[in-house]
mmCIF file of the N, C-alpha and C atoms, coordinates in Angstrom:
data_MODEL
# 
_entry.id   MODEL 
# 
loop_
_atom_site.group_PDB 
_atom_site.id 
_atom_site.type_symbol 
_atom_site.label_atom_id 
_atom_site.label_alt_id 
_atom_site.label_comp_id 
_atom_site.label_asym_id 
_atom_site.label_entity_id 
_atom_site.label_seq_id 
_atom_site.pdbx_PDB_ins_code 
_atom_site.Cartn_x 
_atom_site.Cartn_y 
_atom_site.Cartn_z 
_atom_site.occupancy 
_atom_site.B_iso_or_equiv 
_atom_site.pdbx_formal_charge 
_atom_site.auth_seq_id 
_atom_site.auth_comp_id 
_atom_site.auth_asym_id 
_atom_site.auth_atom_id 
_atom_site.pdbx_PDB_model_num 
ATOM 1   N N  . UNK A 1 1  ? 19.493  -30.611 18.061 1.00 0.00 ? 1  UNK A N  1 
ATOM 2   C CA . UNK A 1 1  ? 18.102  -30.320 17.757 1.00 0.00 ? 1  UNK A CA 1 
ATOM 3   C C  . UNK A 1 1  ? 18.055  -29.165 16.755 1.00 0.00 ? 1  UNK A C  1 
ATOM 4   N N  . UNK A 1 2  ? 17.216  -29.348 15.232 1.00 0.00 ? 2  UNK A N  1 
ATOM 5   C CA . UNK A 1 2  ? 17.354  -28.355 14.683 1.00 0.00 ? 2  UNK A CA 1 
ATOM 6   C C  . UNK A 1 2  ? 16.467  -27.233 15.414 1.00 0.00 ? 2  UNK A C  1 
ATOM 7   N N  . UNK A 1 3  ? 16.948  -25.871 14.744 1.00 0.00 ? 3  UNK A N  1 
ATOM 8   C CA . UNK A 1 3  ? 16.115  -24.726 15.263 1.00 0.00 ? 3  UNK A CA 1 
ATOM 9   C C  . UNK A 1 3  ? 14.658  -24.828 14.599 1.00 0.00 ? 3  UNK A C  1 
ATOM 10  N N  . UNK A 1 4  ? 13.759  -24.069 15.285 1.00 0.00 ? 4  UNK A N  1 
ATOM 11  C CA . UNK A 1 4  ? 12.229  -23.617 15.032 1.00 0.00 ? 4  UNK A CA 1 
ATOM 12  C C  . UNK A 1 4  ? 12.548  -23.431 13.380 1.00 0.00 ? 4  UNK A C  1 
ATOM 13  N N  . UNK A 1 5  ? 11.404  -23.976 12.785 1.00 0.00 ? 5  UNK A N  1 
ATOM 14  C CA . UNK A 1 5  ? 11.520  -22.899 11.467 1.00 0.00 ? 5  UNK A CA 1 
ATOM 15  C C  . UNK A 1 5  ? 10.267  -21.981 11.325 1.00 0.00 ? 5  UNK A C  1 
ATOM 16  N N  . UNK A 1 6  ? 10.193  -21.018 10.445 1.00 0.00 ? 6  UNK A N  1 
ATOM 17  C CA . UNK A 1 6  ? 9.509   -19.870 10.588 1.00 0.00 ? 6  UNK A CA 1 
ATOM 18  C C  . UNK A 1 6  ? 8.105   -20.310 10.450 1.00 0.00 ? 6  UNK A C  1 
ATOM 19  N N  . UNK A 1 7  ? 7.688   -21.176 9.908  1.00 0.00 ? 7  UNK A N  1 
ATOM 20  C CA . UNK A 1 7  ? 6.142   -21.350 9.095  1.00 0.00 ? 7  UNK A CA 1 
ATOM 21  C C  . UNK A 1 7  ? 6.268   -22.857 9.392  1.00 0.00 ? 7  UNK A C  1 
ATOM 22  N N  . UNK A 1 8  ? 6.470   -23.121 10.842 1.00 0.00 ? 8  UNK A N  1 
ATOM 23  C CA . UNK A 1 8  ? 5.638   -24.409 11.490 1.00 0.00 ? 8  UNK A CA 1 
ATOM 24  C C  . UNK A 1 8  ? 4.228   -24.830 11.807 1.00 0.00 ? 8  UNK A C  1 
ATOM 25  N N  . UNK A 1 9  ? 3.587   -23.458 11.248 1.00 0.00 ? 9  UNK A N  1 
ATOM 26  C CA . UNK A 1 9  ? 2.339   -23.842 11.717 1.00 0.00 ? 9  UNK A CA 1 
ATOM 27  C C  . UNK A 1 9  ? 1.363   -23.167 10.256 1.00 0.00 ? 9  UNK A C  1 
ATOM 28  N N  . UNK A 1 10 ? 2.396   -23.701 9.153  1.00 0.00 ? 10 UNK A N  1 
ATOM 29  C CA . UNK A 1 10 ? 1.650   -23.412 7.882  1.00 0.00 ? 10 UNK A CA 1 
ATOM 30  C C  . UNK A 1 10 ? 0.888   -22.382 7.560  1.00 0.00 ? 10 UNK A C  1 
ATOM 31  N N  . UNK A 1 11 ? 1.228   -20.913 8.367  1.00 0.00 ? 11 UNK A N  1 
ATOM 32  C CA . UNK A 1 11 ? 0.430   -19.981 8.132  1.00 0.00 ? 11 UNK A CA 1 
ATOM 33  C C  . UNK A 1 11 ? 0.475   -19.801 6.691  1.00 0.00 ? 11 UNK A C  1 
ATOM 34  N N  . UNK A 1 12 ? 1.726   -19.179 6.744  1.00 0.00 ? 12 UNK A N  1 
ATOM 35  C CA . UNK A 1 12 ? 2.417   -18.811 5.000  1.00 0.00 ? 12 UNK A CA 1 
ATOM 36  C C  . UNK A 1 12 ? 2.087   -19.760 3.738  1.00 0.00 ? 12 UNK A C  1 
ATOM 37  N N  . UNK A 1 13 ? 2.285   -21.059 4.377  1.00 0.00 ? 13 UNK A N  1 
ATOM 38  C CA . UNK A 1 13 ? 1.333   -21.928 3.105  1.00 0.00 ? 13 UNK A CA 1 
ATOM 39  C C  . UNK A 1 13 ? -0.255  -21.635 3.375  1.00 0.00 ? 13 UNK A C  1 
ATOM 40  N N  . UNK A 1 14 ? -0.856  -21.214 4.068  1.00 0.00 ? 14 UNK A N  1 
ATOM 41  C CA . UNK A 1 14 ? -2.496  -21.309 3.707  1.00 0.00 ? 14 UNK A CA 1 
ATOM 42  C C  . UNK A 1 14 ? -2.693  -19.795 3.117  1.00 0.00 ? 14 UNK A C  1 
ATOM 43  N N  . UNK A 1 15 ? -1.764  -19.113 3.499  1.00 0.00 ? 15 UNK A N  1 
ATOM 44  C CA . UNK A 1 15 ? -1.764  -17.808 2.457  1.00 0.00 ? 15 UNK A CA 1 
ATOM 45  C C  . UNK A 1 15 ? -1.792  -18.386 0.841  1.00 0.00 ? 15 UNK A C  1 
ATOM 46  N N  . UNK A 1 16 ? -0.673  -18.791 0.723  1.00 0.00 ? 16 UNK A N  1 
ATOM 47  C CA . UNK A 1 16 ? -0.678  -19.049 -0.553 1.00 0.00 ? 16 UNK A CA 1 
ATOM 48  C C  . UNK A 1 16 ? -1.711  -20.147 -1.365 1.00 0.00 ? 16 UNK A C  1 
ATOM 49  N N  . UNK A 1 17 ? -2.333  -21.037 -0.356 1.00 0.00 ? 17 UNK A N  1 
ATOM 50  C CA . UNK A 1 17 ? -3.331  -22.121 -0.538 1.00 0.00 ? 17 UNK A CA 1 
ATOM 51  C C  . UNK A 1 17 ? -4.588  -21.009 -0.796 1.00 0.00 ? 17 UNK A C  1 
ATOM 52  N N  . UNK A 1 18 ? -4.916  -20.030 -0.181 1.00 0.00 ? 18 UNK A N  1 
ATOM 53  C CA . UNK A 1 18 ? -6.102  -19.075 -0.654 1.00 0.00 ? 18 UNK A CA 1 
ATOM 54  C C  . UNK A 1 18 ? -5.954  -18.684 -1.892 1.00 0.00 ? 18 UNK A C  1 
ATOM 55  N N  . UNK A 1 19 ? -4.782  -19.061 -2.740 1.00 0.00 ? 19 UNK A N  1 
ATOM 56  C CA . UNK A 1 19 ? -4.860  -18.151 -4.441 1.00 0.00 ? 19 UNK A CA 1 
ATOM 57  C C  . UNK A 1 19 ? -5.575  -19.035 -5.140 1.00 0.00 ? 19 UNK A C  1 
ATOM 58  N N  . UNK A 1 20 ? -5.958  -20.544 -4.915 1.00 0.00 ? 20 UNK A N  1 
ATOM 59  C CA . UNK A 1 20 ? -6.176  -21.273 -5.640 1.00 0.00 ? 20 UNK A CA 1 
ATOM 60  C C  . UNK A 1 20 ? -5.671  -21.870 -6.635 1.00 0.00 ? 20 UNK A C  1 
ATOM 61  N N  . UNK A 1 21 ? -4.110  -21.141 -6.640 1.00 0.00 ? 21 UNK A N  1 
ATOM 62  C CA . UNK A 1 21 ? -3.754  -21.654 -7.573 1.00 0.00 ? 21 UNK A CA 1 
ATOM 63  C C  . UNK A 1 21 ? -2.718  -22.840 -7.179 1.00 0.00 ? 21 UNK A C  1 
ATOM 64  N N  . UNK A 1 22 ? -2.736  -23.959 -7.826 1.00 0.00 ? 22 UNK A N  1 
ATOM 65  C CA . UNK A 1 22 ? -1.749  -25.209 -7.737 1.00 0.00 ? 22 UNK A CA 1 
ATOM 66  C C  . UNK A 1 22 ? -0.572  -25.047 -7.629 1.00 0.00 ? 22 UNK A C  1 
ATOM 67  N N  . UNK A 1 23 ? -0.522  -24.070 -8.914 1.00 0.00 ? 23 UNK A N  1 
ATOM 68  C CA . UNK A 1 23 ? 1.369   -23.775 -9.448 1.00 0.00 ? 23 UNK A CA 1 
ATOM 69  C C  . UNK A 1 23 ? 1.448   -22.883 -8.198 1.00 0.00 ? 23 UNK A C  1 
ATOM 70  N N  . UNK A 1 24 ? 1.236   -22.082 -7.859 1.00 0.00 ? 24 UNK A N  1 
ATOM 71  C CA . UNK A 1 24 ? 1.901   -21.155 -6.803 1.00 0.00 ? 24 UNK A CA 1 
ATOM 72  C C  . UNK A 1 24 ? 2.234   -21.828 -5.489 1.00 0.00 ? 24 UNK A C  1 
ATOM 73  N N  . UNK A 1 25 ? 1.249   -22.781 -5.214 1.00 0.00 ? 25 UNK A N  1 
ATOM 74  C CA . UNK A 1 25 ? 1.105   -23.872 -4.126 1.00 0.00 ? 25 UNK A CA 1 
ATOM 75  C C  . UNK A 1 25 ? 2.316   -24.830 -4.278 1.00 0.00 ? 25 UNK A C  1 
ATOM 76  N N  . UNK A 1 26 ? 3.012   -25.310 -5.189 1.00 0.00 ? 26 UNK A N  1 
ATOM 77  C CA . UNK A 1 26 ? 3.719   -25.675 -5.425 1.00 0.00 ? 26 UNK A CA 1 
ATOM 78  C C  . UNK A 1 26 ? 4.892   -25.624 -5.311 1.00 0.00 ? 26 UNK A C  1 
ATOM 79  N N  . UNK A 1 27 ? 4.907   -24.397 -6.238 1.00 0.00 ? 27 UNK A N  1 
ATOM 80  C CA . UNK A 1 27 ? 5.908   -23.831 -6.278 1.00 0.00 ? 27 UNK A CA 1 
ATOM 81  C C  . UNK A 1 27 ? 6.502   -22.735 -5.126 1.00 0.00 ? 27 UNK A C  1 
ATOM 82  N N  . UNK A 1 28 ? 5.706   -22.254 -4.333 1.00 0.00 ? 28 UNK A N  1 
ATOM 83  C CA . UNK A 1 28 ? 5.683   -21.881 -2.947 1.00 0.00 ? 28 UNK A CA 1 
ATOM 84  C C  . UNK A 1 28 ? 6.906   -23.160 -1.743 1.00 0.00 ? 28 UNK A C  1 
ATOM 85  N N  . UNK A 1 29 ? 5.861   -24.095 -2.132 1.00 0.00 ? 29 UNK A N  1 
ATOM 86  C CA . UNK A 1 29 ? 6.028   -25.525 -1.201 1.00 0.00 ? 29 UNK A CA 1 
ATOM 87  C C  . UNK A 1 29 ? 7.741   -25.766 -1.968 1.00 0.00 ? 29 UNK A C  1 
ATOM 88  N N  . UNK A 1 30 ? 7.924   -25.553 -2.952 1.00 0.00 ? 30 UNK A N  1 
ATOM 89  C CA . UNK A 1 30 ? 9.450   -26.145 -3.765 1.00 0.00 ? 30 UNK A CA 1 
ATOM 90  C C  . UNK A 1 30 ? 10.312  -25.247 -2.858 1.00 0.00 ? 30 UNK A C  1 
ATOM 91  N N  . UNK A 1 31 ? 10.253  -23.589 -2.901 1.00 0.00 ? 31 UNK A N  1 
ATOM 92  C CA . UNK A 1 31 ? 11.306  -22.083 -2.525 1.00 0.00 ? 31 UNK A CA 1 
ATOM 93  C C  . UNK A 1 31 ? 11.348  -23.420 -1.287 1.00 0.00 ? 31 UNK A C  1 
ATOM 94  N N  . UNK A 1 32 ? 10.208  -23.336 -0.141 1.00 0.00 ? 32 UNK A N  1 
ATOM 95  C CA . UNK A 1 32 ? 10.213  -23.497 1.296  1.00 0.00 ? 32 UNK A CA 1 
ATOM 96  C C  . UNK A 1 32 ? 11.228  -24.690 1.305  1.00 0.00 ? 32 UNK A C  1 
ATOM 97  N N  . UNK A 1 33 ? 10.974  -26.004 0.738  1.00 0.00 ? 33 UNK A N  1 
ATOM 98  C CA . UNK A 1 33 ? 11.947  -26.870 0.508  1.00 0.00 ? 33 UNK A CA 1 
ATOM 99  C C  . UNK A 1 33 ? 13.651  -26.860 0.548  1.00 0.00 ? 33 UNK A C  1 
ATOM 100 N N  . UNK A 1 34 ? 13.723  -25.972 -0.540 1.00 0.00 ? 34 UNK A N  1 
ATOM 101 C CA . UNK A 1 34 ? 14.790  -25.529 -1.287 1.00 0.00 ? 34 UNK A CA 1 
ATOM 102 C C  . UNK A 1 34 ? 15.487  -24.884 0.186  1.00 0.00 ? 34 UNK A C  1 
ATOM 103 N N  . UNK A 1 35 ? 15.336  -24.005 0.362  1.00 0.00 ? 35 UNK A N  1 
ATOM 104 C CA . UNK A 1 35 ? 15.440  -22.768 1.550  1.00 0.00 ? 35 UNK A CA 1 
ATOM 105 C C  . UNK A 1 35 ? 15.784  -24.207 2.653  1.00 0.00 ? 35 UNK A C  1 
ATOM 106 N N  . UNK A 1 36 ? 15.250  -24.492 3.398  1.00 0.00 ? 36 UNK A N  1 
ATOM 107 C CA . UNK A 1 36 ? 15.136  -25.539 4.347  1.00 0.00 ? 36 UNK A CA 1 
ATOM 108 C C  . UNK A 1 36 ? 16.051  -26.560 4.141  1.00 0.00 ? 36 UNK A C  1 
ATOM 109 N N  . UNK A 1 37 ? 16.730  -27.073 2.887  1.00 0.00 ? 37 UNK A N  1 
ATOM 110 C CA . UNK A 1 37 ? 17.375  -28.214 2.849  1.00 0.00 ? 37 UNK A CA 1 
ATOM 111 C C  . UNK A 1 37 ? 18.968  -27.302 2.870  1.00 0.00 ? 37 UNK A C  1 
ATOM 112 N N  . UNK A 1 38 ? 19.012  -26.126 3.314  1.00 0.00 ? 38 UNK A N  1 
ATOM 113 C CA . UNK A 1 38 ? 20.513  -25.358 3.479  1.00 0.00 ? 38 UNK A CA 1 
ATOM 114 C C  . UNK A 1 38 ? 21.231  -25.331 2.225  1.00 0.00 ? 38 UNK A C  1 
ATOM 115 N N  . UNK A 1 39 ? 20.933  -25.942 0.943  1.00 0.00 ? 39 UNK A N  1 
ATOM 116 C CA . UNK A 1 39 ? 21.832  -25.837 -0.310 1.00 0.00 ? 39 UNK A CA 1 
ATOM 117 C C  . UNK A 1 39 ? 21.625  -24.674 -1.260 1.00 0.00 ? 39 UNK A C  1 
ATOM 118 N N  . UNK A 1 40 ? 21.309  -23.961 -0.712 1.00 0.00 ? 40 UNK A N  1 
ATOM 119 C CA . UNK A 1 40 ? 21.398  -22.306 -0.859 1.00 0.00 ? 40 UNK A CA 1 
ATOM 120 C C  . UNK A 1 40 ? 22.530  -21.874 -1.022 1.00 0.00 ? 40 UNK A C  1 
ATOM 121 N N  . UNK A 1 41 ? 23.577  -21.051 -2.141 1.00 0.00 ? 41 UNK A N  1 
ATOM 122 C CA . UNK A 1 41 ? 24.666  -20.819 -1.961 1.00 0.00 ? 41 UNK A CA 1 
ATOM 123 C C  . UNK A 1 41 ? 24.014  -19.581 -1.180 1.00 0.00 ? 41 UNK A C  1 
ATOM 124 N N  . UNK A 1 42 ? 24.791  -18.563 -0.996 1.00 0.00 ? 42 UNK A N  1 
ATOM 125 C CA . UNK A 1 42 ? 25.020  -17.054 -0.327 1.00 0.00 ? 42 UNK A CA 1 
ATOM 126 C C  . UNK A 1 42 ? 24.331  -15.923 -1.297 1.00 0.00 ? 42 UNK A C  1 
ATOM 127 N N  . UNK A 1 43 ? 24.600  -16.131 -2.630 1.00 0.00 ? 43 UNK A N  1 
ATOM 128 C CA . UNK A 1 43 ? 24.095  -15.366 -4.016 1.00 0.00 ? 43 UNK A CA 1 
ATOM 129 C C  . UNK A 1 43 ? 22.592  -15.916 -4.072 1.00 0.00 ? 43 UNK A C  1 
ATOM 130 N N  . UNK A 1 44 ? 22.430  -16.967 -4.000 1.00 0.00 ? 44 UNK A N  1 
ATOM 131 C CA . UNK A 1 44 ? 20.980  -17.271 -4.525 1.00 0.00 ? 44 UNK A CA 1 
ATOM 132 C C  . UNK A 1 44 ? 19.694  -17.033 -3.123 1.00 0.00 ? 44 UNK A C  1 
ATOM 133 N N  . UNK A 1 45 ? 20.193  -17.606 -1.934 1.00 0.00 ? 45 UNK A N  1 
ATOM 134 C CA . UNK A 1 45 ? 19.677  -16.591 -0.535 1.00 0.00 ? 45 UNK A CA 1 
ATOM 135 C C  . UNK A 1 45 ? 18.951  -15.653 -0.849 1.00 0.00 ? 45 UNK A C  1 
ATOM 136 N N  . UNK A 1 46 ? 19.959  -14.328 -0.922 1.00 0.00 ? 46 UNK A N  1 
ATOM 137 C CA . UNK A 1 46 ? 19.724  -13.385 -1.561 1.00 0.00 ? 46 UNK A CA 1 
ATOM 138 C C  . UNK A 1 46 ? 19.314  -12.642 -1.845 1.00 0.00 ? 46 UNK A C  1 
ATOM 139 N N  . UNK A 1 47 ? 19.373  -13.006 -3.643 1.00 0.00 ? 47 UNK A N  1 
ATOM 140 C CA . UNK A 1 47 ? 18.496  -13.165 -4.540 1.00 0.00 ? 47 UNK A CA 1 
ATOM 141 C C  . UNK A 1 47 ? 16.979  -13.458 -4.121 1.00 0.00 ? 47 UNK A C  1 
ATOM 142 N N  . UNK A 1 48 ? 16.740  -14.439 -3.063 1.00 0.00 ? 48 UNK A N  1 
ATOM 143 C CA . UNK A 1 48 ? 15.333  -14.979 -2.730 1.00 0.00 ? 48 UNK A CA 1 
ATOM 144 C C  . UNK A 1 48 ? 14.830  -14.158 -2.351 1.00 0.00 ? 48 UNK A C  1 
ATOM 145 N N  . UNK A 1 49 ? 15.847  -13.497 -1.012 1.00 0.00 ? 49 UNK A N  1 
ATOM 146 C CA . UNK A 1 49 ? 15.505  -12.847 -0.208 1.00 0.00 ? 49 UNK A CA 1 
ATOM 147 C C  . UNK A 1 49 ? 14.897  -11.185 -0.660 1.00 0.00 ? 49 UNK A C  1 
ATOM 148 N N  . UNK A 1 50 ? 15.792  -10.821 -1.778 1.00 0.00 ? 50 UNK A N  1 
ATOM 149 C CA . UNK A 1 50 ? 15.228  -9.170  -2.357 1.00 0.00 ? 50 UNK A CA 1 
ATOM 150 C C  . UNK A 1 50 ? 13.640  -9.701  -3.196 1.00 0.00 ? 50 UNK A C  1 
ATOM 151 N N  . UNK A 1 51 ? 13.492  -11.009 -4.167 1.00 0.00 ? 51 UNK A N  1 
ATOM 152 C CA . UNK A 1 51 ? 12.861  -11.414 -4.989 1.00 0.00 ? 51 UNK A CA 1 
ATOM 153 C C  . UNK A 1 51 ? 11.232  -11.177 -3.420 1.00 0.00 ? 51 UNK A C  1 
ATOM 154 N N  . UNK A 1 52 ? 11.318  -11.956 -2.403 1.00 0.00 ? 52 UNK A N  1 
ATOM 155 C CA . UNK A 1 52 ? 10.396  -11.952 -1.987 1.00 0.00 ? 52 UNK A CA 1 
ATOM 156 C C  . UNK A 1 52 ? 9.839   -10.848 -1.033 1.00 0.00 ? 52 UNK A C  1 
ATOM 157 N N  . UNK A 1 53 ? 10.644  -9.814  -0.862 1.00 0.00 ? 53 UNK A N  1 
ATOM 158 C CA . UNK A 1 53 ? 10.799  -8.742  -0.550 1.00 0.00 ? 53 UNK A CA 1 
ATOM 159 C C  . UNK A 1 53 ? 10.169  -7.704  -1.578 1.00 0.00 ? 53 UNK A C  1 
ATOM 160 N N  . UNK A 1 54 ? 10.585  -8.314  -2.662 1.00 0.00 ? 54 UNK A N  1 
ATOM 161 C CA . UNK A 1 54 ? 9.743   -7.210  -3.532 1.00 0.00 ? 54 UNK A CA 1 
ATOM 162 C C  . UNK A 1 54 ? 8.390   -7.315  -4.306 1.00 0.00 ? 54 UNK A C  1 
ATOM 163 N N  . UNK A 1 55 ? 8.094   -8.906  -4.101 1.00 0.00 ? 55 UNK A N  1 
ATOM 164 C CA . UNK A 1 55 ? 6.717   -9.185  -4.202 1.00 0.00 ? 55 UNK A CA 1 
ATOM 165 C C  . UNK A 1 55 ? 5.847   -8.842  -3.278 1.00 0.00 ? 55 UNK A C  1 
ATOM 166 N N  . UNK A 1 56 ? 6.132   -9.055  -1.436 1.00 0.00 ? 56 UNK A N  1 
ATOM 167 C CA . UNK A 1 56 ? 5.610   -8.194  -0.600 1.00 0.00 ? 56 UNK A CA 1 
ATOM 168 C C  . UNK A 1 56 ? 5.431   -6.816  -0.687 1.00 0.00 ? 56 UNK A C  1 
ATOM 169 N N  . UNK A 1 57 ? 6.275   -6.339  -1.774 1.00 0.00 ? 57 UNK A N  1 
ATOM 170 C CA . UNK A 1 57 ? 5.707   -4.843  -1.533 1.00 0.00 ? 57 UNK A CA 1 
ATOM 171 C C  . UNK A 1 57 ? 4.756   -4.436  -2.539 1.00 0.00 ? 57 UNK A C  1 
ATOM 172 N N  . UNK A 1 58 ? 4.871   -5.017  -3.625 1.00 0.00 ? 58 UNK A N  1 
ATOM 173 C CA . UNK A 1 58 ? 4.155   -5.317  -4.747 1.00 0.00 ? 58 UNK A CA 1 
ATOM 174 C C  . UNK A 1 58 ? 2.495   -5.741  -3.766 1.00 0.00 ? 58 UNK A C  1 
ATOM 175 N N  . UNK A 1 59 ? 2.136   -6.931  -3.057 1.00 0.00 ? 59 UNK A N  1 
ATOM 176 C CA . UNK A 1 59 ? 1.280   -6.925  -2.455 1.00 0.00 ? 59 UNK A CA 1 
ATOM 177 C C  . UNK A 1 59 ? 0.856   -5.805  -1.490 1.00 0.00 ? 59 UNK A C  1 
ATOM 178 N N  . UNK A 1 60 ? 1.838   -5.029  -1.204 1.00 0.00 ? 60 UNK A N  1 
ATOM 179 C CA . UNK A 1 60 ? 0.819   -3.892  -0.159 1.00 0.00 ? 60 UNK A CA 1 
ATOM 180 C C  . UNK A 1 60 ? 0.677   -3.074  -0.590 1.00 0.00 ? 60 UNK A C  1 
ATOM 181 N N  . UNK A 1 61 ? 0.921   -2.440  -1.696 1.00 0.00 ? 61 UNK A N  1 
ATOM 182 C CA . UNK A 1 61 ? 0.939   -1.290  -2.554 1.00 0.00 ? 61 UNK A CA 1 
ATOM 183 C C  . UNK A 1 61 ? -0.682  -1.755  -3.632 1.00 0.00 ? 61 UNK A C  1 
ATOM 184 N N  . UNK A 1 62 ? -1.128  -2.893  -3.726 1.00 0.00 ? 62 UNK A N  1 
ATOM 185 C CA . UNK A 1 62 ? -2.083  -2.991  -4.431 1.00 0.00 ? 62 UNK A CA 1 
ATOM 186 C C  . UNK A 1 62 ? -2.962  -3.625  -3.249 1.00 0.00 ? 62 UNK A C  1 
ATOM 187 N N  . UNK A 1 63 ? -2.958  -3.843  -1.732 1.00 0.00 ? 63 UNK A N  1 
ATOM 188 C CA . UNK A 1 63 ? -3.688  -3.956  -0.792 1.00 0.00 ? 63 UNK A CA 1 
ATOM 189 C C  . UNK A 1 63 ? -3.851  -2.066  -0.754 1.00 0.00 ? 63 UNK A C  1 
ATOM 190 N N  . UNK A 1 64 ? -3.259  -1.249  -0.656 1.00 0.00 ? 64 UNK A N  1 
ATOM 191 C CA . UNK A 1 64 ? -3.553  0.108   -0.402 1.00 0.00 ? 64 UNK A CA 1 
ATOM 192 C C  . UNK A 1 64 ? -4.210  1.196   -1.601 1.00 0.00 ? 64 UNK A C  1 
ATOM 193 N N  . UNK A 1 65 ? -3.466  0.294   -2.802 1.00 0.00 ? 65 UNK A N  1 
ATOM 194 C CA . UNK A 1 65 ? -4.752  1.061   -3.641 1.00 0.00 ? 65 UNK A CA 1 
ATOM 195 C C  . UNK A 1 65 ? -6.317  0.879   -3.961 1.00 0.00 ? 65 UNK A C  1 
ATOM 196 N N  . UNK A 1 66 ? -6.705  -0.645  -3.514 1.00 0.00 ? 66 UNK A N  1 
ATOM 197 C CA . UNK A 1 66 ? -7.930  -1.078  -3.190 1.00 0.00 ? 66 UNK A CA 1 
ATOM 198 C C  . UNK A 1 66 ? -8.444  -0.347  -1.976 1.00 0.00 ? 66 UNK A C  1 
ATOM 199 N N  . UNK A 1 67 ? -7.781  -0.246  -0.926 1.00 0.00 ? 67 UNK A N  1 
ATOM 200 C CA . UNK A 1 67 ? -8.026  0.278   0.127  1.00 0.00 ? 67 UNK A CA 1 
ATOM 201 C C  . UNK A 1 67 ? -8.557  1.598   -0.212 1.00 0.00 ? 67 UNK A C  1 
ATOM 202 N N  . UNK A 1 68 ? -7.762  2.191   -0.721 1.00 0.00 ? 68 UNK A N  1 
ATOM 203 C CA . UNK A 1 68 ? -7.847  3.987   -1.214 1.00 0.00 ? 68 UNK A CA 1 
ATOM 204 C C  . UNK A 1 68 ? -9.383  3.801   -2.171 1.00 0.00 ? 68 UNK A C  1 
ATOM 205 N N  . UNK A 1 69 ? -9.184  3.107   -2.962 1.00 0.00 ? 69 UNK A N  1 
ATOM 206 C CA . UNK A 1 69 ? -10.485 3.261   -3.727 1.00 0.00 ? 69 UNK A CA 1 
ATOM 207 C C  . UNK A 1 69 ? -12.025 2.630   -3.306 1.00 0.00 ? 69 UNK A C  1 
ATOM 208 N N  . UNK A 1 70 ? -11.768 2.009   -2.199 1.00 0.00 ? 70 UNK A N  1 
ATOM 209 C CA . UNK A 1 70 ? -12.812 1.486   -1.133 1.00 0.00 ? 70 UNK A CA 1 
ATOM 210 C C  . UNK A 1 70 ? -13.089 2.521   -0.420 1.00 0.00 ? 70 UNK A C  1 
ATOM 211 N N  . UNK A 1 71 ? -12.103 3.355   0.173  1.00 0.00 ? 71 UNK A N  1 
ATOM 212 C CA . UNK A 1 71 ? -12.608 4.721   0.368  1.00 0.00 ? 71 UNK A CA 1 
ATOM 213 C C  . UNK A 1 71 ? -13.337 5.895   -0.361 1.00 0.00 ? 71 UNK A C  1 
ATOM 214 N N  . UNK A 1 72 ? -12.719 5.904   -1.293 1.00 0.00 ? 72 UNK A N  1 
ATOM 215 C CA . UNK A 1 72 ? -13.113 7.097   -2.105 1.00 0.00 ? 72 UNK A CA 1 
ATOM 216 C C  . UNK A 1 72 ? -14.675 6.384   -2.365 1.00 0.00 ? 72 UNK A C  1 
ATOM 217 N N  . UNK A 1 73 ? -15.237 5.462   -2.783 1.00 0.00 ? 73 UNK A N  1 
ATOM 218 C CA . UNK A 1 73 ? -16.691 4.989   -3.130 1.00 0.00 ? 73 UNK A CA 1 
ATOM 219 C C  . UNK A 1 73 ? -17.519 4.952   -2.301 1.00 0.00 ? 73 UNK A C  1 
ATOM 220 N N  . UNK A 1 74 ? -17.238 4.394   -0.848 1.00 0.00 ? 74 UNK A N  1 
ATOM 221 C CA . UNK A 1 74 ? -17.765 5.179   0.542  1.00 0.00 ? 74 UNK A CA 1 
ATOM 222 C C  . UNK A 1 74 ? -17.867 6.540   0.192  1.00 0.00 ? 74 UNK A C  1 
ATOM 223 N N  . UNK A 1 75 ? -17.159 7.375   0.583  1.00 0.00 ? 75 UNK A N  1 
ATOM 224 C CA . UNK A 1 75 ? -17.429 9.064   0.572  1.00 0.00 ? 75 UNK A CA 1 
ATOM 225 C C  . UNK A 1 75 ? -17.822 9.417   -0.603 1.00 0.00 ? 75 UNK A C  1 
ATOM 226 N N  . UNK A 1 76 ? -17.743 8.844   -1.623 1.00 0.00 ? 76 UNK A N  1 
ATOM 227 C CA . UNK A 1 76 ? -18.461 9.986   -2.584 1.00 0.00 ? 76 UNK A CA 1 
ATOM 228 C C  . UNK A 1 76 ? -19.641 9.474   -2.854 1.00 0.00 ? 76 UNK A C  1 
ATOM 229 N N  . UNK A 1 77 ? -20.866 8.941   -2.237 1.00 0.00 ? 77 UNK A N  1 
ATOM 230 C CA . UNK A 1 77 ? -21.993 8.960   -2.384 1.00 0.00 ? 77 UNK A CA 1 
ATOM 231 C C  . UNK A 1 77 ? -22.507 9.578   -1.657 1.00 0.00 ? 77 UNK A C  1 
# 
């Protein structure tokens, strides 16, 4: 029996289904594929693994500067 995989319940794709965009939807749906069919050498893993690691941080760093400036427009009126 294969194991659970992480995003059985398509959270992570309806994240990416909220950008509206096709290509990302896609191309989202291709990594997950790719990743899942085990023909991943060890180098390209990786590679995925720092690549999507550093787009997550890229996303919370511009979730926190919205944040910060959602604040600051509250308080300074």
């Amino acid at each position: 029996m294969p194991p659970p995989f992480w995003d059985d319940d398509n959270y992570w794709m309806e994240c990416v289904r909220r950008s509206k965009s096709n290509s990302a939807v896609n191309g989202w749906q291709d990594l997950v594929d790719y990743v899942k069919s085990g023909k991943a050498d060890d180098r390209t893993l990786s590679g995925l693994h720092i690549a999507i690691r550093a787009l997550s941080q890229e996303c919370w760093e511009q979730l926190c500067e919205r944040r910060k400036a959602s604040r600051l427009k509250r308080y300074s009126r």
